[in-house]
N, C-alpha and C positions, 0 to 999 in steps of 0.2 A: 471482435467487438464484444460478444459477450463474457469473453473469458475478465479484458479489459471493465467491466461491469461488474460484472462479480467480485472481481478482486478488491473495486472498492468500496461496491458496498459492505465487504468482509474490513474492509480498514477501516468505514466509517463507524461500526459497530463495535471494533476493536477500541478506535479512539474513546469512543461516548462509553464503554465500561473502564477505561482507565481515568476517565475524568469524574465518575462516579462513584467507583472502589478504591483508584489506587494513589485518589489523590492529586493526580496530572493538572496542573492548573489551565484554563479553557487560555490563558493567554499562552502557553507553554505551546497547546495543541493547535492554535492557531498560527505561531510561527514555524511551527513541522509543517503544518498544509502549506503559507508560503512556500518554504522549502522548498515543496514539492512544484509546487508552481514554476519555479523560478528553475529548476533541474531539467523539468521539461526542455525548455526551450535551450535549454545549452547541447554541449554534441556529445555529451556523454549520454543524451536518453536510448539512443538505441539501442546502447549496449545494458540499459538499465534495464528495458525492455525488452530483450532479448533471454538474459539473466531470466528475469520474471517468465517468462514464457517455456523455459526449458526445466524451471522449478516446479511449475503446474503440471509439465507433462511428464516429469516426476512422481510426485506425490499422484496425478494419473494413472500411472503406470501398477502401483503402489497395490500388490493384490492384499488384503487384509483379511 
């Protein structure tokens, strides 16, 4: 749950600089959030979430 937390509070920060700096129109970033919405609930999220979860324990792993 907190991995799922972080990650978007790390997207909601990502969206609000691209609609600040790079121009992203708020109607733009609010049809990607739909999106996101609507992903959910189909049978492809586990494997989106899965994805997601094996990226973090990547970058995780990541000694720098």
């Amino acid at each position: 749950m907190a991995l799922s937390v972080s990650a978007a509070v790390l997207m909601l920060v990502m969206v609000w600089v691209l609609v600040k700096r790079s121009g992203l129109k708020l109607t733009h970033a609010i049809i990607c959030a739909l999106l996101g919405f609507y992903l959910a609930s189909t049978s492809i999220a586990p494997s989106i979430q899965a994805v997601t979860a094996n990226v973090a324990g990547m970058i995780n792993n990541l000694k720098l």
